[in-house]
N, C-alpha and C positions, 0 to 999 in steps of 0.2 A: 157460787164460786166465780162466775164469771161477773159480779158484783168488786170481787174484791180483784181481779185482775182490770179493771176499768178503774178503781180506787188506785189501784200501785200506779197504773201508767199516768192518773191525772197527776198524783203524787210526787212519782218521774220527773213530769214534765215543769213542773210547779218549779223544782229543785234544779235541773234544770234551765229555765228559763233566767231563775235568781240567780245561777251561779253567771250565766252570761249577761245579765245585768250588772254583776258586780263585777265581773273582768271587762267589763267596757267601759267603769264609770272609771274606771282606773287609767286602762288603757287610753282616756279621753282625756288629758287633765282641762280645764276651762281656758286656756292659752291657745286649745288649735281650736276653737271655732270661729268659724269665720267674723270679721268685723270684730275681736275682739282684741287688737292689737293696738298697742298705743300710736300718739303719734311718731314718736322717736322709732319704734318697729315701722308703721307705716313708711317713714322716711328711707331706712335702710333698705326695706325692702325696693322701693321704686329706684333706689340706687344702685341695687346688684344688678336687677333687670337693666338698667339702663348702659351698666358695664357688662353687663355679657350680649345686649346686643351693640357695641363697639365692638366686641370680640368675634362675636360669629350673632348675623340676626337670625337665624334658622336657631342657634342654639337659645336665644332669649323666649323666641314663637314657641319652644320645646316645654320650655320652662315655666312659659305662664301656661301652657294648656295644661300639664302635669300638676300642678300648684293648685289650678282651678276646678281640675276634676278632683282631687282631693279634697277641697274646701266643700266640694258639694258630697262629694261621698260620706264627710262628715255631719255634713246638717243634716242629709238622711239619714243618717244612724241614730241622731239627737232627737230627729222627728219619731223615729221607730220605738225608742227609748223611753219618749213618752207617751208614746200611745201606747205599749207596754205597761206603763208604770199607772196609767190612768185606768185601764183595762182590767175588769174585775175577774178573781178569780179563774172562773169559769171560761170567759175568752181569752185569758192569756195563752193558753195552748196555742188559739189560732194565729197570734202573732210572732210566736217564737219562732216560725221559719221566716221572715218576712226582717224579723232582729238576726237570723242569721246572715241571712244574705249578703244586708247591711253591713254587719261585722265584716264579712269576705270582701265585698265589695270598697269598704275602708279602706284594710289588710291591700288585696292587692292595687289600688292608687297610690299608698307609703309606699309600698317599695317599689313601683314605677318611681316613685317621686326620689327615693333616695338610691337607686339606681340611678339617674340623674345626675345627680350629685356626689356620687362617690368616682362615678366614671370623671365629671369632670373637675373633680380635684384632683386623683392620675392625676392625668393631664396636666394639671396644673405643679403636681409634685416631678414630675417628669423632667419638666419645662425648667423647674428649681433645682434640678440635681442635674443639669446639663449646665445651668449660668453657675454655680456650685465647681463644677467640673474645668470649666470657662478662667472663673477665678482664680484657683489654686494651681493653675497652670501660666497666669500671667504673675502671680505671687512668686513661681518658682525660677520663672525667667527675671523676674526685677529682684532675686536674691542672688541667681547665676551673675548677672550685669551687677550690682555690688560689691560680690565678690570681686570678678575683675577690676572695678574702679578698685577697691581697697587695693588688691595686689599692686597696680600700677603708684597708687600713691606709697605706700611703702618702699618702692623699688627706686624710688626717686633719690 
């Protein structure tokens, strides 16, 4: 009995393990690992960084440390993944908590990273619905002063 409850958990964990191999390889597509960007990505990217430190350098320093620990959060999850995937049966138990981590530790660098990012687009949308606000308010005054011209030239 306690043969076949040792059977079920390795069983578990087997099913287990794959299923979180297969939510990662998903969750992974081959585009974020690191160095795997062309040069035209390359380029844009040293270009944001270079406009957001114009903007704020503290917000640029933010960005590449956020950016960076994400890139390595991901090569270790790649690294774990295959050691996982190279891992025979029998040890893969020992490294499905070690793929979890990994996975977590991913997980929470995206969303520092896209925390990041969504705070300073706000900001940035903010900034656009003020020059937005800006506009249609000097729109409404050169339509007020139109109008007057027109009245005047009519009155003539």
């Amino acid at each position: 009995m306690n043969n076949r409850k040792t059977a079920k958990a390795f069983g578990l964990t087997i099913v287990v393990g794959a299923t979180l191999i297969a939510s990662l390889s998903v969750a992974l597509p081959g585009g974020l690992a690191q160095g795997s960007g062309s040069d035209s990505d390359n380029e844009r990217e040293r270009a944001f960084v270079e406009a957001l430190r114009r903007e704020d350098p503290s917000s640029a320093e933010r960005y590449v440390a956020l950016r960076d620990a994400r890139g390595q959060a991901i090569a270790e999850l790649q690294r774990v993944q295959a050691r996982y995937s190279a891992a025979g049966p029998e040890l893969r138990p020992l490294v499905v908590r070690q793929l979890k981590d990994a996975q977590r530790q991913y997980a929470k660098s995206s969303l520092a990273f896209l925390d990041f990012l969504d705070a300073r687009d706000r900001r940035a949308l903010a900034r656009y619905q003020e020059e937005i606000g800006r506009m249609n308010r000097l729109l409404e005054e050169h339509a007020r002063a139109r109008a007057e011209l027109e009245k005047l030239l009519r009155e003539e």
